[in-house]
N, C-alpha and C positions, 0 to 999 in steps of 0.2 A: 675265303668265307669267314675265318675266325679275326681276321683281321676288320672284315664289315662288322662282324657285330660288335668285337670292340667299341669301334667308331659308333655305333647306335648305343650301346651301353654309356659310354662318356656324351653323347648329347643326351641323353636319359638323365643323365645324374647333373647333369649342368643346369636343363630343364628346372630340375627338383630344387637345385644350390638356388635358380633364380626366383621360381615361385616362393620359396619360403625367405629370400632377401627383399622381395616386396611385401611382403607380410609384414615382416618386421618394423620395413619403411612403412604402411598404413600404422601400426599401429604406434611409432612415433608421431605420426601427423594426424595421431588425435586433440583434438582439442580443449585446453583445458583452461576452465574458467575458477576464477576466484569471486565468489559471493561473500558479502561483506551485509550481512543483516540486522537489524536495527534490534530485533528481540523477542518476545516470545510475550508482547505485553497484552494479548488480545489473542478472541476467536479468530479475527479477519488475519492476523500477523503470523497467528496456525498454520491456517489455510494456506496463506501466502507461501508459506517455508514447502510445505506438503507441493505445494504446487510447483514452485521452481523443483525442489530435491526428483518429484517422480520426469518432469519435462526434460532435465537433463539426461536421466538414466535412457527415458525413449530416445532420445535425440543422439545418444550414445558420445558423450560431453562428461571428459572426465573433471565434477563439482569439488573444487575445496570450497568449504565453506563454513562458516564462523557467526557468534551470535553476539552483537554488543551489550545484549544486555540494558539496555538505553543509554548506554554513553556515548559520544560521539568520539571520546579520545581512545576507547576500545575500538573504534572503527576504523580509527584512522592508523592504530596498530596493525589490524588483522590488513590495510588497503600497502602498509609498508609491508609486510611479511607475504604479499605474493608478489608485490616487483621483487622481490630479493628472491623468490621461486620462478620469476618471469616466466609468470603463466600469460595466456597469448590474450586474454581478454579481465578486465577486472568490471564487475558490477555491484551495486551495490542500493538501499535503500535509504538513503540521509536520514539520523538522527535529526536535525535541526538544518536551516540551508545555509547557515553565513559559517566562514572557517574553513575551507577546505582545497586553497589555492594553493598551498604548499604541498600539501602531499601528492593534489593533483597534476602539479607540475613535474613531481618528481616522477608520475607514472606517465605523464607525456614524455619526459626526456629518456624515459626507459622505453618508451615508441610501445606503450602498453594503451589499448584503445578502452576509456573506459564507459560503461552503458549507464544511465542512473533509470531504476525504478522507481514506482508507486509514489516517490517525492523530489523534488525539484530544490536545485541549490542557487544561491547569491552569489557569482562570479561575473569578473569582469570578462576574463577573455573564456569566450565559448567556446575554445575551441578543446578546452581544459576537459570535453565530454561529447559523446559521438551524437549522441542520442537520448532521451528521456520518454520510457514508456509507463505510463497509465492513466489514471484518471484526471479531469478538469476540475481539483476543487473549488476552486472559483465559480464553476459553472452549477455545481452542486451545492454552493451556500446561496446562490440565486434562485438554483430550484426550489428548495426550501424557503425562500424567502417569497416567493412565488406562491406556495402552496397556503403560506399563512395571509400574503393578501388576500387571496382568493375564499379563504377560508373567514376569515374577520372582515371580508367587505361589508355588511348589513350591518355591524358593529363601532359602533362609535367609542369603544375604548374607555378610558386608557386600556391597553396589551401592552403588560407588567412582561418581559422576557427574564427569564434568569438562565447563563449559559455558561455551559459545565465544556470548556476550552481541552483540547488536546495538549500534548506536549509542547511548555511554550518555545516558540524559535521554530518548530515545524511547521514544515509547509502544509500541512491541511489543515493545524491552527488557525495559521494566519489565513489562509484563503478560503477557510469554511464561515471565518468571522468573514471578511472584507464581502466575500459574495451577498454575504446575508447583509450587511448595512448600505451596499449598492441599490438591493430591491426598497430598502423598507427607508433608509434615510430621509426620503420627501413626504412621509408619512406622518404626522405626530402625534398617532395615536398608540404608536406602536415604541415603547422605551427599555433598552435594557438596562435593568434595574443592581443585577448583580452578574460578574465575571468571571470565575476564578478556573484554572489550570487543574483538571485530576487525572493526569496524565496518559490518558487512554484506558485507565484501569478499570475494573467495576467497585474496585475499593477507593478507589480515590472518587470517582464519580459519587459515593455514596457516604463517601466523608465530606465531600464541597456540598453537597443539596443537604446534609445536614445541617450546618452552618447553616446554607440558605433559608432552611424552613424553620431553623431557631429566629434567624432575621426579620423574615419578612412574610412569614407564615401563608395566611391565605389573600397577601398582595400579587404574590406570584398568579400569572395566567397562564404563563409557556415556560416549560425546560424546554432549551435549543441544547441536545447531547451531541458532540463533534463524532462520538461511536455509540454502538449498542453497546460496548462493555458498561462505557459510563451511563447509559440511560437505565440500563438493566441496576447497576450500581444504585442510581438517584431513584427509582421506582421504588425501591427495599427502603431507601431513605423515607421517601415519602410516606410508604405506607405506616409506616412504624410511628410518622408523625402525625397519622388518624387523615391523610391529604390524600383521595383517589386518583392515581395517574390515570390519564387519559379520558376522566370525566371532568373534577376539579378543576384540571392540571396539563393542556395538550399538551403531549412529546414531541420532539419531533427528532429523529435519531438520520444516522448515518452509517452504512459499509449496508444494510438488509441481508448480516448474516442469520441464519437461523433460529438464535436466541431471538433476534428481532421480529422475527418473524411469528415465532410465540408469543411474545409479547403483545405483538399487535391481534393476535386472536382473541389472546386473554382481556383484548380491551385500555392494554396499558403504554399502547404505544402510539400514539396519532395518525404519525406515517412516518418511514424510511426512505429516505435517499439511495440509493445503491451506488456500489462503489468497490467495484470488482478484484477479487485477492487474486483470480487465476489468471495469473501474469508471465509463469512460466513458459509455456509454451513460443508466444510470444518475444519473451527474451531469448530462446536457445536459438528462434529463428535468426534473429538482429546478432546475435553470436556468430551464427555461423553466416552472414552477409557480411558484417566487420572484417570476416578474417580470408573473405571471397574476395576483400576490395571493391565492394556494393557500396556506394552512396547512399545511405538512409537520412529519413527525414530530421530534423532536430529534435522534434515532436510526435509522440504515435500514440493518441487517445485513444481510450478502450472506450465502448459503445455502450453506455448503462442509462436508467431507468429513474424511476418514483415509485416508491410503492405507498397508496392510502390503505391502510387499517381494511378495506371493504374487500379487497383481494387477493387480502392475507391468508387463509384458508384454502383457496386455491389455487394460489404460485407455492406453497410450502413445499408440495411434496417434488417439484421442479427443481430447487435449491439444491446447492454443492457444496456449500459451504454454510 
């Protein structure tokens, strides 16, 4: 008898030694991702952060994560300092798209799968990246350009554009301009008059339309703003310069964060493009299928909208960001 229960006591205790040695093994085969973020230069780039940092926590995805600041050479540090932590997945949002075949080589040859967000890079060999999720800016500088044919059709012009460019080398610079000169190109009533870079900010947006309206005062017909920070920026500009936005002056902005949102109540924003920050989710998914050995697509566009000035009021209080 005392010899059975021995034997019952040592499978008891073996039981216990095995359940807490797969514990242990679960909680090494957590998954851990290095983010590599572009910056904190914006409402939408907020959001953005808020939204990967809380998707990870639900998703139980243990996040390192780093802020560039807008550099791309801080990027490309924080993207070398998690292969040397060979973390299982590396993600990140590109400062700018050309530049980044070296480090990404170095995280293929470390067999590290890397995901790019919210912006798209200049390489030759694709295979330097698993996946790229978010928006079409291209397809939202044609929305936009869309919205102003439709809007100056009975209008014989000239449409004076002056446009306040995001960070030059980015990809939603470049593809919120090229969308917008696709639509309006065969047009020529429609001329952009002035260009210039204010970096996604609302202080730079509101330093370039000041120049602008030193320039070219009331030639201006359209600010084309690449974000609300900068439109929000060039409205303060304008105003200060005695120019009404959104009567004088259509807006025409992009991301339909909140402040846009205001804006466009208050009458000073024409319409907004939308252009989704909540991305997180999303990427911990494409995380945890990269590391399932799931085939994902090259591409996974997020599903957004237009918003005109007239339905500003009542999509506000829907808004997340």
């Amino acid at each position: 008898m005392e010899h059975t229960r021995r034997l019952a006591l040592r499978a008891l205790i073996g039981g216990v030694l095995s359940l807490a040695a797969l514990g242990a093994h679960a909680q090494e085969k957590q998954i851990t991702l290095g983010f590599a973020q572009v910056g904190a230069e914006s409402a939408w780039r907020t959001a953005n952060t808020v939204s990967v940092k809380q998707a990870a926590k639900e998703a139980g995805i243990n996040l390192k994560f780093s802020d560039a600041q807008q550099k791309q050479e801080n990027q490309i540090k924080a993207i070398r300092s998690y292969i040397a932590q060979k973390v299982d997945v590396i993600a990140f949002s590109p400062v700018v798209e050309s530049g980044w075949e070296p480090v990404l080589t170095e995280a293929k040859n470390a067999h590290i799968p890397v995901i790019l967000t919210d912006r798209s890079i200049d390489v030759k060999d694709q295979s330097l990246y698993v996946t790229m999720i978010g928006s079409d800016f291209m397809e939202e500088g044609r929305r936009a350009g869309r919205w102003l044919e439709e809007h100056y059709k009975n209008d014989a012009g000239p449409i004076n554009i002056a446009e306040l460019q995001g960070t030059v080398g980015s990809a939603p610079a470049n593809d919120r301009h090229s969308g917008l000169m696709e639509i309006i190109k065969n047009d020529p009533k429609f001329k952009i008059i002035a260009s210039q870079s204010g970096d996604f900010t609302l202080a730079g947006g509101k330093q370039v339309m000041e120049a602008f309206a030193k320039t070219y005062g009331k030639q201006i017909n359209v600010v084309y703003a690449h974000n609300d920070d900068m439109a929000l920026g060039a409205i303060q500009a304008m105003e200060e310069a005695g120019i009404k936005p959104g009567k004088d002056v259509n807006v025409v902005s992009f991301d339909a964060t909140k402040g846009g949102f205001e804006a466009m109540i208050a009458g000073k924003i024409n319409v907004d493009v939308e252009c989704s920050p909540l991305l997180g989710p999303q990427l911990m998914t494409a995380v945890k299928d990269v590391v399932a050995g799931k085939q994902l697509p090259k591409r996974i566009v997020t599903n957004e909208t237009v918003f005109p000035m007239s339905v500003a009021a009542q999509i506000l209080p829907q808004r997340k960001y």
